[in-house]
Structures are given as C-alpha cells and as structure tokens.
C-alpha positions in Angstrom: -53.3 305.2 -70.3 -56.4 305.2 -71.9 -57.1 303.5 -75.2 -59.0 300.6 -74.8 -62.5 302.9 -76.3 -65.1 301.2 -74.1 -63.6 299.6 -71.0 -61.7 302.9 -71.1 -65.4 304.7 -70.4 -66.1 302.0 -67.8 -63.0 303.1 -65.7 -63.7 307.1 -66.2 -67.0 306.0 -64.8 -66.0 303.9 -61.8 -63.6 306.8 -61.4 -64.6 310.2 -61.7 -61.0 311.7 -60.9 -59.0 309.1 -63.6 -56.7 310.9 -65.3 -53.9 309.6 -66.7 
C-alpha cells in the first residue's frame, strides 16, 4: 500500500512502524 513516491515518504515519516 505504498505507491504514491512522495506522500508515500510523508507517511513512512509520520510513521516509523508503517509497513504495509
């Protein structure tokens, strides 16, 4: 659930533990 290139970093970095 993670192709979106740039908002996709702005998630990992409001959360550390997003994986999916």
């Amino acid at each position: 659930m993670c192709g979106l290139g740039a908002h996709c970093v702005a998630l990992l970095k409001r959360y550390p533990g997003y994986r999916s």
